[in-house]
VEXTI-172714 format. One record per residue (C-alpha): residue in three letters; x, y, z; residue number from 1. Coordinates in Angstrom, 3 decimals, padded with zeros to 6 digits, always signed. Example, Ala and Ser with C-alpha at 12.3 -4.5 7.8 and 13.67 -1.06 7.14 Angstrom:
<pt 'ALA', <+012.300, -004.500, +007.800>, 1>;
<pt 'SER', <+013.670, -001.060, +007.140>, 2>;
//
This chain:
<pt 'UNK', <-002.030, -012.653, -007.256>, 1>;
<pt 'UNK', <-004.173, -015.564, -006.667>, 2>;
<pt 'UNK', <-002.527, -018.749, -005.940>, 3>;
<pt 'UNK', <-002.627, -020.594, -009.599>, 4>;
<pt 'UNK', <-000.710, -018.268, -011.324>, 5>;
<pt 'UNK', <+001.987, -017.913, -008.036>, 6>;
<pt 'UNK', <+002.208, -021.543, -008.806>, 7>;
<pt 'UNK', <+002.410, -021.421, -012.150>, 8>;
<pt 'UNK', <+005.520, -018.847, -012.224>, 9>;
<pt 'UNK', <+007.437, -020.590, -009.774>, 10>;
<pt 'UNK', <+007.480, -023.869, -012.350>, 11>;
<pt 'UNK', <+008.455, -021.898, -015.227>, 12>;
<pt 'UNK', <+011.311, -020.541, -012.968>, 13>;
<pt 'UNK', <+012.185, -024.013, -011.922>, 14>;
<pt 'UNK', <+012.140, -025.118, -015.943>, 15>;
<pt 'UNK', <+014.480, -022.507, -016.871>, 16>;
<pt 'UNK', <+017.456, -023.784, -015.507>, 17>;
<pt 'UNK', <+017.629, -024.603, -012.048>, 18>;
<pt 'UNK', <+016.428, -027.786, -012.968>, 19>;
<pt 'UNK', <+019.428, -028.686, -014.126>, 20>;
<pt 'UNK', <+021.578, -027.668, -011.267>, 21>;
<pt 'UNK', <+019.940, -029.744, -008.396>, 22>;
<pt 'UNK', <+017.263, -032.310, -007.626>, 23>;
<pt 'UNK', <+013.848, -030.990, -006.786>, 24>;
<pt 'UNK', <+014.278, -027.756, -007.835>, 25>;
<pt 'UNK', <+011.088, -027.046, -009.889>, 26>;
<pt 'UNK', <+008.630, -028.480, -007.064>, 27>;
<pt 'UNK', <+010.349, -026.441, -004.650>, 28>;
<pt 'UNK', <+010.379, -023.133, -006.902>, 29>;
<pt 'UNK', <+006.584, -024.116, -007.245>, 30>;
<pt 'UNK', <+005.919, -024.140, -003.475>, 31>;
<pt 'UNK', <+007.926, -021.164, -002.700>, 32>;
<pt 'UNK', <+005.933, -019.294, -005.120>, 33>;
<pt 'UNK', <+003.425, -019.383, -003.165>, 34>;
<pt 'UNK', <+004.095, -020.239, +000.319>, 35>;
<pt 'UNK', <+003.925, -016.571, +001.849>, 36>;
<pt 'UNK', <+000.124, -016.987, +001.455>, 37>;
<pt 'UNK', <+000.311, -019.402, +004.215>, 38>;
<pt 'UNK', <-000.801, -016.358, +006.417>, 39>;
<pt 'UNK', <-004.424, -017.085, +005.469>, 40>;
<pt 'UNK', <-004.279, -019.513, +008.752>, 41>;
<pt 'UNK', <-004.982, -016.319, +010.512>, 42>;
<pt 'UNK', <-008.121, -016.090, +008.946>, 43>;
<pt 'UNK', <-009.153, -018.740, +011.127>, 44>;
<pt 'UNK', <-009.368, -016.820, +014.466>, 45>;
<pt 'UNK', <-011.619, -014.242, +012.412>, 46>;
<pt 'UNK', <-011.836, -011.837, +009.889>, 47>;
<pt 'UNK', <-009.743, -009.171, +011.814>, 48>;
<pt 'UNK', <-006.849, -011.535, +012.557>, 49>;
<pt 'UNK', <-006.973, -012.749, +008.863>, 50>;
<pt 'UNK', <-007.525, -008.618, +007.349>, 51>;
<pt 'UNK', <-004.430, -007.913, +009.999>, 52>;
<pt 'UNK', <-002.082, -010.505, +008.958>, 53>;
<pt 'UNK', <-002.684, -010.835, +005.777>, 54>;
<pt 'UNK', <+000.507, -010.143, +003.104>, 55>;
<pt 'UNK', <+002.557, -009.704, +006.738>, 56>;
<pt 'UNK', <+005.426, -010.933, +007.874>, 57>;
<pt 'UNK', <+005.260, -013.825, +005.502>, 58>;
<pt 'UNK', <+005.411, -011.940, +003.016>, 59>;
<pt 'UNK', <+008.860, -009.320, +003.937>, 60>;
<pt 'UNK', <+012.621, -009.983, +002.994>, 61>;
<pt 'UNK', <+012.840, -010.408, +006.857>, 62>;
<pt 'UNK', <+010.897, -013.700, +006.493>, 63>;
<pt 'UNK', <+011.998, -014.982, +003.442>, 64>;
<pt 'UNK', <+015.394, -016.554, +004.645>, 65>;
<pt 'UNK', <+013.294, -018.645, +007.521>, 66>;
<pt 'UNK', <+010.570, -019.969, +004.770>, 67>;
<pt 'UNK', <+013.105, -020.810, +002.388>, 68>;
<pt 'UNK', <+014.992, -022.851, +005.624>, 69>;
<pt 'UNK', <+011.553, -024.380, +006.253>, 70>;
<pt 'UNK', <+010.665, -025.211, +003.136>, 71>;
<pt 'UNK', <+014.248, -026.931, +001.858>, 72>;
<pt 'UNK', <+014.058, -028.367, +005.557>, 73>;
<pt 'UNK', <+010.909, -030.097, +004.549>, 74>;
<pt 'UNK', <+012.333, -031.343, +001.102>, 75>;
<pt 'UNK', <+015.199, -033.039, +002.706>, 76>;
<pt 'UNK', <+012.967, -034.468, +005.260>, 77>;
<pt 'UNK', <+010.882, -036.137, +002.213>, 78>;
<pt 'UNK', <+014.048, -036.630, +000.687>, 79>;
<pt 'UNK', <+015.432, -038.941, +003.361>, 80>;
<pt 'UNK', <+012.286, -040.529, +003.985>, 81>;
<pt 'UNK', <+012.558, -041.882, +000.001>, 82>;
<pt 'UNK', <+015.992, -043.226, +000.589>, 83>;
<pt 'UNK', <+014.924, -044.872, +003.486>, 84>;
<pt 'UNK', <+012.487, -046.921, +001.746>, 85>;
<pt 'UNK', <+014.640, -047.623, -001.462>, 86>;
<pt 'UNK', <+012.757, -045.305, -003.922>, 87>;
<pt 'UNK', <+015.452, -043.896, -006.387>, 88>;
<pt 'UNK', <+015.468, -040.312, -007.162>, 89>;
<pt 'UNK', <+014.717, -039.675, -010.921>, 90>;
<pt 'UNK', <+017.278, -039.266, -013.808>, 91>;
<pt 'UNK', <+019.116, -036.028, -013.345>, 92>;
<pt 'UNK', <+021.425, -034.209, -010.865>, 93>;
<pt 'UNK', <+021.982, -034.732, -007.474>, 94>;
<pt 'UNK', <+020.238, -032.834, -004.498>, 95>;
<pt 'UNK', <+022.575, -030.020, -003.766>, 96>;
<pt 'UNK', <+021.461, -028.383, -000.746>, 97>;
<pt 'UNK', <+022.863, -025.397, -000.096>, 98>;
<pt 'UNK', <+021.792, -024.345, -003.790>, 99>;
<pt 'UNK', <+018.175, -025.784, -003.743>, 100>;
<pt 'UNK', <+018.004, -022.769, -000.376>, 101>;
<pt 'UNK', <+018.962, -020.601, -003.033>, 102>;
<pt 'UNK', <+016.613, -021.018, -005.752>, 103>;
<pt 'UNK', <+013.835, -021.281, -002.757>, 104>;
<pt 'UNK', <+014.461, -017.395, -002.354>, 105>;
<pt 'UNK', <+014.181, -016.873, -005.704>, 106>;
<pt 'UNK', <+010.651, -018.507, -005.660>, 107>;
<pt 'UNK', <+009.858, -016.544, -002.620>, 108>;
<pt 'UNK', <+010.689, -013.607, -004.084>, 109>;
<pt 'UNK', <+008.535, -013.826, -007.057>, 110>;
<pt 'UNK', <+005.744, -014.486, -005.037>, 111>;
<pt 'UNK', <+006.251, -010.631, -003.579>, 112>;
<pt 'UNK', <+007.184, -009.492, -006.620>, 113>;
<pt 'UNK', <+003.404, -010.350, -008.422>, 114>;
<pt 'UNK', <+002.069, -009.328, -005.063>, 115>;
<pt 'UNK', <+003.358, -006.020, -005.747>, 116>;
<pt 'UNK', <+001.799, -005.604, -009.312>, 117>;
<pt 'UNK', <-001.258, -005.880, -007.973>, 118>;
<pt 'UNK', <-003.592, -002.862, -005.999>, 119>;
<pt 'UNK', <-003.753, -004.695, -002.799>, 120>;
<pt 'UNK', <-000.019, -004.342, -002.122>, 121>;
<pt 'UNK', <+002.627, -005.214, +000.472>, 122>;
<pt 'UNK', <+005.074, -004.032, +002.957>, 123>;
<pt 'UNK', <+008.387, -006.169, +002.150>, 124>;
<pt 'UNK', <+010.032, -003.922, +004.610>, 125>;
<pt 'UNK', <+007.782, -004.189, +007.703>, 126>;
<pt 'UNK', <+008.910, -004.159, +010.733>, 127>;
<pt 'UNK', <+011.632, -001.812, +009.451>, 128>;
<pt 'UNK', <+009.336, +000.493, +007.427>, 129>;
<pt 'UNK', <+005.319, -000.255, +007.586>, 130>;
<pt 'UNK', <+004.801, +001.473, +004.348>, 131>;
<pt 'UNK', <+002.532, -000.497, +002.143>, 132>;
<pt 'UNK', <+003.435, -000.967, -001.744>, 133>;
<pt 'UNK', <+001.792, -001.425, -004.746>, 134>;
<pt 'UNK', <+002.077, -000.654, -008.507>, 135>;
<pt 'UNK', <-001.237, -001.146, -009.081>, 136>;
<pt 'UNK', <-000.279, -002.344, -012.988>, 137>;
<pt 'UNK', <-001.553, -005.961, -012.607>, 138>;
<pt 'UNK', <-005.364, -007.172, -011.316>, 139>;
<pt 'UNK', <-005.359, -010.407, -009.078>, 140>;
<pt 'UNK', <-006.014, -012.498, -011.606>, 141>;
<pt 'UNK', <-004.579, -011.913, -015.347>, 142>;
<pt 'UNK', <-006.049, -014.402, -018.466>, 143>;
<pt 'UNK', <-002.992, -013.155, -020.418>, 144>;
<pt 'UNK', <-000.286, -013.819, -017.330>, 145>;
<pt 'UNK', <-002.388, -017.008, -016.866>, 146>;
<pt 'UNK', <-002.376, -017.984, -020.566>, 147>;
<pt 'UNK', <+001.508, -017.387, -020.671>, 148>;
<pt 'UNK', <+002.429, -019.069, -018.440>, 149>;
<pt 'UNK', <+000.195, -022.367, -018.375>, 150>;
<pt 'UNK', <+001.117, -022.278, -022.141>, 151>;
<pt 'UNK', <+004.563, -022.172, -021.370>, 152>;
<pt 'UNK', <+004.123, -025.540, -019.333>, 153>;
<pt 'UNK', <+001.745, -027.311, -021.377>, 154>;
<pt 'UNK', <+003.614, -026.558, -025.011>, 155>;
<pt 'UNK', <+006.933, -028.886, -024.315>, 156>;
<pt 'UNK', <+004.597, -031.483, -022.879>, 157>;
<pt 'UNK', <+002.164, -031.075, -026.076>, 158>;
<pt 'UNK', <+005.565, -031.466, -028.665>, 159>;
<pt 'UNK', <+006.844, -034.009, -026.513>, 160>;
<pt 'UNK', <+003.630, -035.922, -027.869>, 161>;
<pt 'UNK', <+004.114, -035.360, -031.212>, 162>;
<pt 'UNK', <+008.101, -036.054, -031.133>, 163>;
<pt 'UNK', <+007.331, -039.453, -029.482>, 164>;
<pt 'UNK', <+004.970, -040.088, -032.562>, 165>;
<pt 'UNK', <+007.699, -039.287, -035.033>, 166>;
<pt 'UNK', <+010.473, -040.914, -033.420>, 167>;
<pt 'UNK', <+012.187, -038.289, -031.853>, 168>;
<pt 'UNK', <+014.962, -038.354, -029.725>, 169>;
<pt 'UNK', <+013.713, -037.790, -025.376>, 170>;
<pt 'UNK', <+015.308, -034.645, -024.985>, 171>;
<pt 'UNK', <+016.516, -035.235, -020.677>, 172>;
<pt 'UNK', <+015.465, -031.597, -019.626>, 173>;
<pt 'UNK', <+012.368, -030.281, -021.823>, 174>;
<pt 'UNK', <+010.819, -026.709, -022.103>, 175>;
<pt 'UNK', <+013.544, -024.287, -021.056>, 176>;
<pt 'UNK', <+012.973, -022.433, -023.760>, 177>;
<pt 'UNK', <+009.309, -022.434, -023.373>, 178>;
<pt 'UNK', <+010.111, -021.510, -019.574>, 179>;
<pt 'UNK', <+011.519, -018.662, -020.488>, 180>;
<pt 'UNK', <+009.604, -017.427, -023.253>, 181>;
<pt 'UNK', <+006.710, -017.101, -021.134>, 182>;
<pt 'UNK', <+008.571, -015.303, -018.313>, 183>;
<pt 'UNK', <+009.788, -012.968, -020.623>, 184>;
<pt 'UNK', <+006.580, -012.476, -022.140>, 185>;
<pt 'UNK', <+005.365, -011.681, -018.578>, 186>;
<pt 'UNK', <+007.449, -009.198, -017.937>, 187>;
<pt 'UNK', <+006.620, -007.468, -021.459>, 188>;
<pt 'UNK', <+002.873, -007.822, -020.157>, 189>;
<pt 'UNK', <+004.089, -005.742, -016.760>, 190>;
<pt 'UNK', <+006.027, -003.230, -018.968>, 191>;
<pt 'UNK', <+003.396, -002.511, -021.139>, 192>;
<pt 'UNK', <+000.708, -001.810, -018.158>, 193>;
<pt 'UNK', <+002.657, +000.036, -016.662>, 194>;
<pt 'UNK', <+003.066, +002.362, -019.206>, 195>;
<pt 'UNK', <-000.661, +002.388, -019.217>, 196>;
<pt 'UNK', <-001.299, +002.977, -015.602>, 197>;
<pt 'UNK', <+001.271, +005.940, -015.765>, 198>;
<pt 'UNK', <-001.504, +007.567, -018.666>, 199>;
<pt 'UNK', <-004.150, +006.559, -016.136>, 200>;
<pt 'UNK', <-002.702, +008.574, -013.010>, 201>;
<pt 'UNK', <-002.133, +011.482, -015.499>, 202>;
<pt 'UNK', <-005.719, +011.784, -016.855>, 203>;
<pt 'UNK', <-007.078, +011.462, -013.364>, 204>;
<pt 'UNK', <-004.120, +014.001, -012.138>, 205>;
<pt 'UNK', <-005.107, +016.477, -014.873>, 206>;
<pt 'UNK', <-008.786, +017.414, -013.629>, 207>;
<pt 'UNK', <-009.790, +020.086, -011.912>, 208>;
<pt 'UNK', <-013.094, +020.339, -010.022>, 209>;
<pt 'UNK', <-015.633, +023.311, -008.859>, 210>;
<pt 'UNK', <-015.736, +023.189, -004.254>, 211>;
<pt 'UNK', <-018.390, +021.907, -003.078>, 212>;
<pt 'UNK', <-021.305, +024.910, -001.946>, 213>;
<pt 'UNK', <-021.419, +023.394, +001.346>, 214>;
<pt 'UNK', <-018.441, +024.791, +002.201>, 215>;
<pt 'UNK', <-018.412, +024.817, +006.009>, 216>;
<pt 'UNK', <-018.085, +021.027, +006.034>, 217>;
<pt 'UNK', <-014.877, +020.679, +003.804>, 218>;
<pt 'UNK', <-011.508, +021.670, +004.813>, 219>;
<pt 'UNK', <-009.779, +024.496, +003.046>, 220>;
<pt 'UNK', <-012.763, +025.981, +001.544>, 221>;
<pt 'UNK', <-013.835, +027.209, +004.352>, 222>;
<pt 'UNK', <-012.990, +030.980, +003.557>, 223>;
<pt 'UNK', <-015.332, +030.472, +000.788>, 224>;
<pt 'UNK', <-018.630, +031.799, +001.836>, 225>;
<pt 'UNK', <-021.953, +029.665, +000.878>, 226>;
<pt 'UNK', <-023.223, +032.798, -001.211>, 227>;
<pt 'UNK', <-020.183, +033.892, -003.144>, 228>;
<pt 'UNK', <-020.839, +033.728, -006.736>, 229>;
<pt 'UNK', <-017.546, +033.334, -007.333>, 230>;
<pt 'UNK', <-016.770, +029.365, -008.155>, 231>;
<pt 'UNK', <-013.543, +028.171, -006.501>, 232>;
<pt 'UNK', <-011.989, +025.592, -008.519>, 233>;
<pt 'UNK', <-009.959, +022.713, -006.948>, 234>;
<pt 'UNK', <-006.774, +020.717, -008.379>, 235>;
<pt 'UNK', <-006.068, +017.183, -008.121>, 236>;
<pt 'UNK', <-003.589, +016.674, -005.170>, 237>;
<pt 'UNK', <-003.076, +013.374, -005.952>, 238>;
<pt 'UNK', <-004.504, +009.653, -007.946>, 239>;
<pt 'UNK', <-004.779, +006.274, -007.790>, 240>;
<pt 'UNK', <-005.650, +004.161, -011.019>, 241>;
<pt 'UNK', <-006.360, +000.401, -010.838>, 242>;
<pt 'UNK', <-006.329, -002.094, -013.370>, 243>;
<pt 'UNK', <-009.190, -003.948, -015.031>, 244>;
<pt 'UNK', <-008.577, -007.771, -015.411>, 245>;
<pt 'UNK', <-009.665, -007.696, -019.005>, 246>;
<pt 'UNK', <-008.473, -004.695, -020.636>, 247>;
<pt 'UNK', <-004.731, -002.857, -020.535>, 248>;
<pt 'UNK', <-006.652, +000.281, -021.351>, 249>;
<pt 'UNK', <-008.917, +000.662, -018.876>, 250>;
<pt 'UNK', <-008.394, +001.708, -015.366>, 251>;
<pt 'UNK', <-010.803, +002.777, -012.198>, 252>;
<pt 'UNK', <-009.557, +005.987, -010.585>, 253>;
<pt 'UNK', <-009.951, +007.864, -007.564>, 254>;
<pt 'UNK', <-008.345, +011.752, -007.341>, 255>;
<pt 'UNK', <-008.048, +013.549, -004.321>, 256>;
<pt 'UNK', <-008.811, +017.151, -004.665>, 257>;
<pt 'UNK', <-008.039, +018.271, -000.934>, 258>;
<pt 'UNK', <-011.354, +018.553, +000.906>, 259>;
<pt 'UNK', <-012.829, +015.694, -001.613>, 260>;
<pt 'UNK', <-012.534, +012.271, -003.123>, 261>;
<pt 'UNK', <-013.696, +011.765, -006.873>, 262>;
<pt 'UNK', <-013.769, +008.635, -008.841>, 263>;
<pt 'UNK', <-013.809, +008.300, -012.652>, 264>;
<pt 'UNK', <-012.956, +005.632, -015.430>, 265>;
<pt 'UNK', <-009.790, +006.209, -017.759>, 266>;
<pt 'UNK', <-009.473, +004.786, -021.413>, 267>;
<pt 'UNK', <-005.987, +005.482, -021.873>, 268>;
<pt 'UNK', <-006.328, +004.442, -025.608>, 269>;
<pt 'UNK', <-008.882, +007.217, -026.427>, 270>;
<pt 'UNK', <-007.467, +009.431, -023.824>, 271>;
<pt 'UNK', <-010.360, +009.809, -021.367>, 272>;
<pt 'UNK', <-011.558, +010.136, -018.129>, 273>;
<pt 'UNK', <-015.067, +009.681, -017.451>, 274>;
<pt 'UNK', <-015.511, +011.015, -013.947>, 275>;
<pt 'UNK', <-018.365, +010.491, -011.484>, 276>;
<pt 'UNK', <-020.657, +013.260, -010.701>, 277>;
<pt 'UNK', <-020.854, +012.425, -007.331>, 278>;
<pt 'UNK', <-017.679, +013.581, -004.669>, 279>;
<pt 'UNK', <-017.098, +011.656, -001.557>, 280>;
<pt 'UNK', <-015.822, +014.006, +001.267>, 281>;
<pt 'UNK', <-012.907, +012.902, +003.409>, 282>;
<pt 'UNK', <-013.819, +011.917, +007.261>, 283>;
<pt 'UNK', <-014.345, +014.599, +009.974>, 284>;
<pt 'UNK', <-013.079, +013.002, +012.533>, 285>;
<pt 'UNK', <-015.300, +013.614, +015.180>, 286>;
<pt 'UNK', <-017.364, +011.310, +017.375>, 287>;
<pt 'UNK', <-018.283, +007.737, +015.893>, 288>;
<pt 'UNK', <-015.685, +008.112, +013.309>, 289>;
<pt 'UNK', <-012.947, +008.949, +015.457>, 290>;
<pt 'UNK', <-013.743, +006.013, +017.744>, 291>;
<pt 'UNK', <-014.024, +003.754, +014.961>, 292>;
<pt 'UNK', <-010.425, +004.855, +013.691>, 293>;
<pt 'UNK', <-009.128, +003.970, +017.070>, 294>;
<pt 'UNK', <-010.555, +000.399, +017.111>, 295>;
<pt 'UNK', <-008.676, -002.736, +016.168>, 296>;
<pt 'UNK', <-010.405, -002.719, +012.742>, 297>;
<pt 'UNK', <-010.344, +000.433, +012.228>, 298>;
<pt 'UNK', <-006.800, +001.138, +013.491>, 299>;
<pt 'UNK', <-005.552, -001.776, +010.624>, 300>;
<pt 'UNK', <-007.787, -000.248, +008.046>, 301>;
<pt 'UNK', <-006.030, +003.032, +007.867>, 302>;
<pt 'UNK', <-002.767, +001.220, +007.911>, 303>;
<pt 'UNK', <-003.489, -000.555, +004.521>, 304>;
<pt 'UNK', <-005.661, +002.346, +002.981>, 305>;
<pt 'UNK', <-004.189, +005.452, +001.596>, 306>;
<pt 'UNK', <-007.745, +007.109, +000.970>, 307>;
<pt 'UNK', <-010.069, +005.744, +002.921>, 308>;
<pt 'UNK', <-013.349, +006.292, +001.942>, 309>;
<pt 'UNK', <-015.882, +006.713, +005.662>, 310>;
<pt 'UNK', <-019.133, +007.004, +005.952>, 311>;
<pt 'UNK', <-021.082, +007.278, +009.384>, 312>;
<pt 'UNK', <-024.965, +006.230, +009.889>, 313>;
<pt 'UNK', <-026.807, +007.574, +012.475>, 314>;
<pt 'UNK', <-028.749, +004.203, +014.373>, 315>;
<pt 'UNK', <-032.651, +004.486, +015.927>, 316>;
<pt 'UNK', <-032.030, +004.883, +019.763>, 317>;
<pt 'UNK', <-028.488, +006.379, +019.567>, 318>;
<pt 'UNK', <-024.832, +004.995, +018.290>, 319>;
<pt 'UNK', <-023.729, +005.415, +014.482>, 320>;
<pt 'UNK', <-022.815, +002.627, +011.819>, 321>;
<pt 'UNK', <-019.084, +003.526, +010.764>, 322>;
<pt 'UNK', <-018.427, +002.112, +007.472>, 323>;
<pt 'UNK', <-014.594, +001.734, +005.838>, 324>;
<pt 'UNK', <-014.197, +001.316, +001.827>, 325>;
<pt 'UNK', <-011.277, +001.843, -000.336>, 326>;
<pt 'UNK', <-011.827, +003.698, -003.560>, 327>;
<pt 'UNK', <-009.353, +001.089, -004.949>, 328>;
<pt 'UNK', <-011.982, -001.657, -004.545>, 329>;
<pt 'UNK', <-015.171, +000.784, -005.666>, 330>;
<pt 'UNK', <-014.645, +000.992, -009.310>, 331>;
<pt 'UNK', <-014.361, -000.310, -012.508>, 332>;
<pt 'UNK', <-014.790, -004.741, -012.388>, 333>;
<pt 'UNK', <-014.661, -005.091, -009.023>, 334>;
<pt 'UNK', <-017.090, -002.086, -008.416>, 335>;
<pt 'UNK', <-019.571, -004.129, -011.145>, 336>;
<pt 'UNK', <-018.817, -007.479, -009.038>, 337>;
<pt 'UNK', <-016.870, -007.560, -006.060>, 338>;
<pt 'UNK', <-020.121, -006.840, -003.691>, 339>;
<pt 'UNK', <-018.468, -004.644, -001.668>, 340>;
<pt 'UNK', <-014.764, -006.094, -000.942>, 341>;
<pt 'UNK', <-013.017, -004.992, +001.548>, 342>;
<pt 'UNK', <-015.783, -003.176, +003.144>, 343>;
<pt 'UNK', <-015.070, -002.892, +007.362>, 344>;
<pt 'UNK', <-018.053, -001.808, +009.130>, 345>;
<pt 'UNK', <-018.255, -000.882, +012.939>, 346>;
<pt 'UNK', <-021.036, +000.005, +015.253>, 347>;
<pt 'UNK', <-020.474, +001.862, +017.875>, 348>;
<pt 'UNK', <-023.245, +002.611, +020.443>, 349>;
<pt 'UNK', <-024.863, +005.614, +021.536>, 350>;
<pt 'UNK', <-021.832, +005.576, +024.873>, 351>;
<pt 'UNK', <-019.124, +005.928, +022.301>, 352>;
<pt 'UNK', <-017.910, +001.901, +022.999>, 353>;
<pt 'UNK', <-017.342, -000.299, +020.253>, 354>;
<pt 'UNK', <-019.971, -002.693, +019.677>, 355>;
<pt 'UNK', <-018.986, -004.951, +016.987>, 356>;
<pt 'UNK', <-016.307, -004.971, +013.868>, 357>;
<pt 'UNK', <-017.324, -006.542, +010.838>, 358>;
<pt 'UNK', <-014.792, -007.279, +007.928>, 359>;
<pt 'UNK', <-016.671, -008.065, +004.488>, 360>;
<pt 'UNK', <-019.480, -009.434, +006.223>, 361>;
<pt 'UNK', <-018.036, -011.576, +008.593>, 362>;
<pt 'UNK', <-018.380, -010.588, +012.398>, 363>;
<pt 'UNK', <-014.979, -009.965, +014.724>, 364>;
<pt 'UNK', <-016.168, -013.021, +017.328>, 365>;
//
């Protein structure tokens, strides 16, 4: 998820209790929400050190215990720095320590946890297991997540207003109940989208397609001769659906019917699947693409993407133009506005050497 709303989670955790158990537990929930995106830093030494490292080790259960350490580290550091110079901490409990490491997990782990909703995904097991996970349910930025849980910080401070007008007693620990009404209503948000995503991956999975004519260049259609008359139908093997940022209904999809990719556009209110009359066939393998595969770029890219979409362009004079998309990324919003995100591209010239690796534009220096 993008970094406001990581933020904004890791406050309402902080307001719905643990800031009554210890001292700067809601700006350390805050932080911890979103601390495991401190692996953008790689970005700086380019676009393949930043497309590598990004949602890595920072973000596994293997690094969580050492960022929580860090950050409560940090907190006491500030902490003593404040007593030093005779600033009293505000009204409430005490700093306890051990438990403030505690609830810094907890605002670690939420920060995987929306990670996960999302299409990009994560591997919280890496290095044990480099399998990459996502639900898919949730897109990187939400209005109704947003709106939940902004409103859930904003209300207490809005009725604090009004109760100061009136008279009313200073409650000592406000919006708890607010906290958790719009964590709740969060969750709801996840359970009812992912209901919606499961529809989604059913239309997609319940299409069937005719092969392709050209035959010869599609795996296991090959016995299939160009002039049969006979049509030879193919079954979805598997789909992906992705959410739109504005609608629960409607998800981009991409089936894989063996030899072929396909994307389409579910409305899982009306029940449909509009699919796209054009079929992307997966990679041969041979020549530029193959090298491409095997370079740093391209090595990464097939270790995040599950269906890589490839495409090779011959260039004047020799070498090809290998380009890397994910169907994930194609379709739907971001295929109206994301200008081709995550898009690798890699020339290789015409002696089979890699000539440069480009990452969404940006050159591999």
């Amino acid at each position: 998820m993008e970094p406001v709303t990581h933020v904004l989670t890791g406050m309402c955790l902080g307001r719905s209790g643990p800031n009554r158990t210890t001292a700067y537990a809601v700006a350390t929930m805050a932080i911890a929400a979103e601390m495991p995106d401190i692996d953008t830093v790689w970005s700086l030494r380019g676009p393949l050190e930043g497309f590598q490292h990004h949602r890595g080790i920072t973000h596994t259960f293997v690094g969580i215990p050492f960022e929580a350490a860090l950050l409560v580290g940090a907190v006491w550091v500030w902490h003593r720095w404040r007593s030093r110079r005779g600033v009293q901490p505000a009204a409430g409990p005490p700093a306890r320590w051990g438990l403030l490491y505690g609830w810094a997990v907890v605002g670690l782990l939420s920060h995987l946890l929306l990670d996960y909703t999302n299409n990009y995904g994560l591997r919280p097991f890496f290095p044990f297991d480099p399998h990459w996970y996502a639900a898919s349910i949730v897109f990187i930025f939400d209005p109704l997540i947003f709106v939940l849980l902004a409103g859930a910080l904003v209300a207490p401070a809005l009725f604090g207003l009004v109760g100061a007008e009136v008279g009313a007693r200073r409650q000592r620990f406000r919006g708890r109940g607010w906290a958790v009404a719009g964590l709740l209503g969060v969750v709801a948000c996840w359970g009812f989208r992912f209901v919606e995503h499961a529809r989604a991956v059913q239309l997609a999975q319940a299409q069937s397609i005719t092969a392709p004519v050209e035959t010869s260049a599609y795996v296991g259609v090959t016995d299939v001769a160009p002039a049969d008359p006979t049509p030879v139908y193919l079954s979805a093997q598997r789909a992906l659906a992705s959410p739109d940022p504005l609608s629960p209904f409607r998800w981009s999809t991409v089936t894989d019917f063996g030899p072929v990719y396909q994307l389409g556009e579910a409305d899982t209110r009306l029940g449909t699947l509009r699919a796209s009359e054009v079929l992307t066939p997966k990679p041969a393998w041979d020549g530029a693409e193959r090298r491409a595969a095997g370079s740093p770029l391209g090595r990464a890219y097939l270790d995040w993407s599950s269906m890589p979409f490839i495409a090779e362009t011959a260039m004047p004079g020799g070498g090809s133009v290998v380009t890397f998309r994910d169907p994930r990324f194609l379709g739907g919003w971001l295929g109206e506005h994301g200008r081709g995100a995550l898009t690798g591209v890699i020339e290789v010239g015409a002696n089979g050497r890699v000539v440069e690796q480009t990452m969404d534009g940006r050159a591999e220096r």
